[in-house]
C-alpha positions in Angstrom: 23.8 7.4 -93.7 24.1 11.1 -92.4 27.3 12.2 -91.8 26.3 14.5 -89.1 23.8 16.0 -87.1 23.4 18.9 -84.7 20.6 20.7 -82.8 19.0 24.4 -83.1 16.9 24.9 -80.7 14.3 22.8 -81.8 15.3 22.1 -85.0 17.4 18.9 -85.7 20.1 19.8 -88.7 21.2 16.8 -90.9 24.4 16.7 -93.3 24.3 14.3 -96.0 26.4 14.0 -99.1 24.6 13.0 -102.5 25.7 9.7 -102.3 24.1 9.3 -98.4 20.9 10.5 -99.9 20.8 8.3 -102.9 21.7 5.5 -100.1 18.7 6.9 -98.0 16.1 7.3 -100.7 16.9 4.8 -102.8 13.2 2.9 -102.8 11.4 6.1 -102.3 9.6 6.8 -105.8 8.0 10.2 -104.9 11.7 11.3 -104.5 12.8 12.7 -108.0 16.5 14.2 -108.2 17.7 17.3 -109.9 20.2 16.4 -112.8 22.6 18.9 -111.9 23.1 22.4 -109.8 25.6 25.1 -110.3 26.5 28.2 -108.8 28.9 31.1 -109.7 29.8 34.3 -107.8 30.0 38.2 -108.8 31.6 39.6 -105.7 31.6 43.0 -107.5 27.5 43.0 -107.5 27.2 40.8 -104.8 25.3 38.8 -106.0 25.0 34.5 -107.0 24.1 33.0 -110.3 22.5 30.0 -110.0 21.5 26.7 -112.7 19.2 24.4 -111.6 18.8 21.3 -114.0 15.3 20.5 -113.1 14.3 16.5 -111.6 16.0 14.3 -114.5 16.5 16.8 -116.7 13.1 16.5 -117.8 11.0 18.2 -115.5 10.0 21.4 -117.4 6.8 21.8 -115.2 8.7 22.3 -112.1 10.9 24.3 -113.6 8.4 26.8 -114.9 6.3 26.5 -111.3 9.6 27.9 -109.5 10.5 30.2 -112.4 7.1 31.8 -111.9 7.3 31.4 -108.0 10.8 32.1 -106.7 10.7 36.0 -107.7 7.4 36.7 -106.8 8.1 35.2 -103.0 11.6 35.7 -102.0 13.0 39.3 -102.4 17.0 37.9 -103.0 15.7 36.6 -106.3 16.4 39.7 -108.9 15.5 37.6 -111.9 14.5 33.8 -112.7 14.3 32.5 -116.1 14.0 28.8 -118.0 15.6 27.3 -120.5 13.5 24.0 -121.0 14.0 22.0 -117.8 16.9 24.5 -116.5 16.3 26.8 -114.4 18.5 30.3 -114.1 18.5 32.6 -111.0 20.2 36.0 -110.2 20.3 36.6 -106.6 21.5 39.0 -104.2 23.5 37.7 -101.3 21.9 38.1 -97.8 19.1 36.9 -95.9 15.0 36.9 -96.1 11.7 36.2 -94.0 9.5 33.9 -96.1 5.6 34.1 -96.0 5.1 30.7 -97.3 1.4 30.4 -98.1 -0.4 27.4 -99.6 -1.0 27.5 -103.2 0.1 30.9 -103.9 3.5 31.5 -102.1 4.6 28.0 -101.9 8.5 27.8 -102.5 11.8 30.6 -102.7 14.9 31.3 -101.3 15.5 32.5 -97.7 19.5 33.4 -97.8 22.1 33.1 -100.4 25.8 33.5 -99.1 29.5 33.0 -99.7 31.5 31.3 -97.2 35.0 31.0 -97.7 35.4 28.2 -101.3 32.0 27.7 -100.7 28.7 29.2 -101.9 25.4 28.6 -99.4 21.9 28.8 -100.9 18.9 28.3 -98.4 15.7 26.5 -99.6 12.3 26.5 -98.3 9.0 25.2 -99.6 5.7 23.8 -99.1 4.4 20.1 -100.0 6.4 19.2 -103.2 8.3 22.4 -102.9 9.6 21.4 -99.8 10.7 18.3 -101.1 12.3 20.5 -103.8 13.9 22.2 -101.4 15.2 19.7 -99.7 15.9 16.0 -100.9 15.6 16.6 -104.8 18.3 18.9 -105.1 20.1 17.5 -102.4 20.7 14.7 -105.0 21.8 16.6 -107.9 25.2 16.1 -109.6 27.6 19.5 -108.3 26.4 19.5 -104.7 29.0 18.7 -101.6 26.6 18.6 -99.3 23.1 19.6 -97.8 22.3 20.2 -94.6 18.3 19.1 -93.8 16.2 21.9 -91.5 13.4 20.5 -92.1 12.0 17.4 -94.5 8.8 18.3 -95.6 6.9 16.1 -97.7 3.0 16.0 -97.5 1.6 19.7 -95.9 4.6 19.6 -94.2 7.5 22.6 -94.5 10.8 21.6 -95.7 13.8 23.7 -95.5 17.7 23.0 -96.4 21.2 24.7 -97.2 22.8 23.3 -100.3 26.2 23.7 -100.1 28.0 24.4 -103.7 31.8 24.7 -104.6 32.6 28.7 -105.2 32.8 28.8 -109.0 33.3 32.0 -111.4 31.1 33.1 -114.6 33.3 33.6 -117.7 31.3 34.5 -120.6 33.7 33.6 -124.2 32.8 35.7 -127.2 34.3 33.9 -130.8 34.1 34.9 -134.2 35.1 34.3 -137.9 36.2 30.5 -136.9 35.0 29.7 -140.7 36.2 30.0 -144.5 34.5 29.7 -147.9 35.9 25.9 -148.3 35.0 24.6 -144.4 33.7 25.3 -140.8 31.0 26.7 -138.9 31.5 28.5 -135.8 28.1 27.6 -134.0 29.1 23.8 -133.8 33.3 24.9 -133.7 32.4 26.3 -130.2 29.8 23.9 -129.5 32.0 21.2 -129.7 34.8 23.1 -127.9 32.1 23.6 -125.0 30.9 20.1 -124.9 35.0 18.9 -124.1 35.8 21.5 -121.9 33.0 20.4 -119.6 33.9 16.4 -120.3 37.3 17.0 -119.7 36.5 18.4 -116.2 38.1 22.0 -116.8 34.3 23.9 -116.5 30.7 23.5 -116.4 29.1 24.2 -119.9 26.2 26.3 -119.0 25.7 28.2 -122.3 25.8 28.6 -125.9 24.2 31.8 -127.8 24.1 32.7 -131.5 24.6 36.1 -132.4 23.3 37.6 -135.6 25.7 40.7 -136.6 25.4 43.1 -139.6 23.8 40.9 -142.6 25.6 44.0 -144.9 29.4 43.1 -143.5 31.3 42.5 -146.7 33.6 40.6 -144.4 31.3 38.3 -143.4 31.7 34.1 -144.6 27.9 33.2 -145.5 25.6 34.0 -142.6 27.4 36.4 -140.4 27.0 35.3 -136.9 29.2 34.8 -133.5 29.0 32.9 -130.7 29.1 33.4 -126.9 30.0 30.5 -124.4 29.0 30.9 -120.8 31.3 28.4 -118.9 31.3 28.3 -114.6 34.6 27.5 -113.5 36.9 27.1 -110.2 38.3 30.4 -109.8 41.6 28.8 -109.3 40.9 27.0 -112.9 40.5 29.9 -114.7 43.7 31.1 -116.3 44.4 27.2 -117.9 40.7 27.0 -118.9 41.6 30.3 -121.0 44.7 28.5 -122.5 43.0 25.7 -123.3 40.1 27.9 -125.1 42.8 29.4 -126.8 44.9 26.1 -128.1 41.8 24.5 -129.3 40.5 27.7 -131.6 44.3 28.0 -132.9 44.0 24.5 -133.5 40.6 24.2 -135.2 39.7 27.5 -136.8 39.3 27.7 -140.8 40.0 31.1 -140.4 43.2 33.6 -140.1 40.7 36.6 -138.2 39.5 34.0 -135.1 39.5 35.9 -132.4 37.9 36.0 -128.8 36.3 38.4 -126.3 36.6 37.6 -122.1 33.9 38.8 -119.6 34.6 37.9 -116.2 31.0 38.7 -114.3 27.4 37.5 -113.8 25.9 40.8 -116.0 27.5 41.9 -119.4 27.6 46.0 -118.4 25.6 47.8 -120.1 27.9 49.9 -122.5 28.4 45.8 -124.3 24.8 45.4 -124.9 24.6 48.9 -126.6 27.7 47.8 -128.5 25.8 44.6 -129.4 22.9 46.2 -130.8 24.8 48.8 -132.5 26.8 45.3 -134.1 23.6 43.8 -135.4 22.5 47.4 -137.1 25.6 48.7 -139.0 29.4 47.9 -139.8 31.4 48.1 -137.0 35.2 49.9 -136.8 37.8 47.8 -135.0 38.5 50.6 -132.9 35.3 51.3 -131.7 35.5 47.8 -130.2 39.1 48.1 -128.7 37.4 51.4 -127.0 34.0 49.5 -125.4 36.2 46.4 -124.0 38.9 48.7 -122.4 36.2 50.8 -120.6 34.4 47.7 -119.6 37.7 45.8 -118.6 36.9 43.2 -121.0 39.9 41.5 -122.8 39.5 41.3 -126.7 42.5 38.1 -127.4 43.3 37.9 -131.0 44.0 33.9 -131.8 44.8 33.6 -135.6 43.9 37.3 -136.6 42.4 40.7 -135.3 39.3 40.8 -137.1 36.9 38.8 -135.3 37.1 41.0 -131.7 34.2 43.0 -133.4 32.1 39.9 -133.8 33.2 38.2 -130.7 32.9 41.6 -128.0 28.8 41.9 -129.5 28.3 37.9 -128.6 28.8 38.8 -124.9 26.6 41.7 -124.9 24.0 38.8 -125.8 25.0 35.5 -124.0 21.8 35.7 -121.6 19.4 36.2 -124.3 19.6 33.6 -127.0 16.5 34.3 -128.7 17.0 37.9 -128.7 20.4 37.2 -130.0 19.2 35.1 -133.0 17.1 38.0 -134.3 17.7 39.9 -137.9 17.6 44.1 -137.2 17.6 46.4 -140.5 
């Protein structure tokens, strides 16, 4: 069913929902939907954050054809990286002319925009990226709506908006969750991520390990902290914090738990120095009150003090997760 439809010029716009497309396409097999699409705003860089959970969940190839693709034809895109089937864009907000070219330009993104609650991303592609563009994500789990340009499908172009509820990035740093006798921090906060998302309070988009100083005497066994990228309704935000905060208070081994908040799309730079300088040598408590108040990052003690240090260098990390995982001496 399309809910509505409107001409421009010569180009015939349809609105569906997810559910009119999966009504629509229902016997079409060469239709395979995107698992799930997010998108968060940084209205300080102006600029969008986008996840793509590629066809299924399982479509890794696709997702490294537009990770490769995206950046090299659409100027918005500042950086595209995979995670498996996932898909992870950073793109400026505005507007682009695509030179679309069979087999070597074939898909990107033409404008990326905020409208009011709202965040507007503009697909075109070529063949199977049209259909990409168009139908396939148009059916993914997080999208109100889509409005159709064009189909595409065969040679032929297909271009859409997807339509995406306004969300904000908030990166958590946690540390020092465990004691000799019981926990482990990694699967603590994994656990914590995995309810917040089924309880409906955020999207779960991220989980890093963070190797620190293997010389900390303060250290439990291993020494590492965690970062947890959530996205999350702006108007959400504050309770998802509380929540974060009752459930550490309420699980942690530990009296030094403690957490680090970054509100933004790119840790600044002065947190990825601090991150570094985390995994190379002991680190002074006050040297990590210093960073986060420069940076406007909030450092929240939950049982104890201690584990700011810890949690303050997972956030300098939680876009790199292999780089984060890495011993330095």
């Amino acid at each position: 069913m399309v809910s509505d439809s409107k001409r421009t010029g010569a180009t015939q716009v349809e609105t569906y929902s997810p559910d009119d497309l999966r009504e629509k396409y229902k016997e079409t097999k060469w239709i395979s939907p995107y698992q799930k699409i997010v998108a968060v705003h940084d209205e300080k860089l102006s600029q969008i954050e986008v996840h793509e959970y590629h066809a299924r969940g399982k479509c890794v190839g696709g997702a490294a054809w537009e990770t490769y693709h995206y950046p090299r034809v659409s100027p918005l895109v500042l950086e595209a990286r995979r995670e498996g089937p996932k898909n992870i864009f950073r793109v400026k907000t505005g507007s682009t002319n695509l030179h679309l070219v069979p087999g070597i330009a074939g898909a990107g993104i033409e404008q990326a925009c905020v409208d009011g609650e709202e965040i507007k991303l503009t697909y075109a592609g070529l063949a199977g990226g049209g259909i990409a563009a168009t139908i396939c994500r148009g059916l993914a789990s997080g999208v109100k709506r889509i409005e159709i340009k064009e189909r595409g499908g065969g040679n032929q172009l297909g271009r859409a908006t997807l339509i995406l509820p306004l969300k904000h990035r908030l990166v958590v740093g946690i540390d020092d969750t465990d004691s000799p006798s019981g926990g482990a921090t990694w699967s603590l906060s994994n656990e914590l991520g995995y309810f917040l998302e089924k309880h409906r309070q955020a999207d779960y988009l991220n989980h890093t390990i963070v190797q620190l100083y293997t010389g900390n005497p303060w250290k439990t066994t291993n020494g590492v902290s965690i970062a947890l990228t959530f996205a999350v309704l702006p108007q959400k935000k504050e309770k998802l914090i509380q929540i974060i905060k009752r459930q550490l208070r309420q699980n942690s081994q530990s009296s030094e738990t403690a957490i680090a908040l970054f509100d933004g799309i790119k840790p600044p730079d002065s947190i990825k120095v601090f991150a570094l300088h985390a995994k190379t040598r002991l680190i002074e408590m006050e040297e990590a009150q210093t960073t986060a108040r420069g940076e406007n990052v909030s450092l929240v003690p939950i049982t104890g003090q201690r584990g700011v240090i810890g949690a303050l260098a997972a956030i300098g990390y939680a876009d790199e997760p292999d780089e984060a995982v890495k011993i330095i001496k």
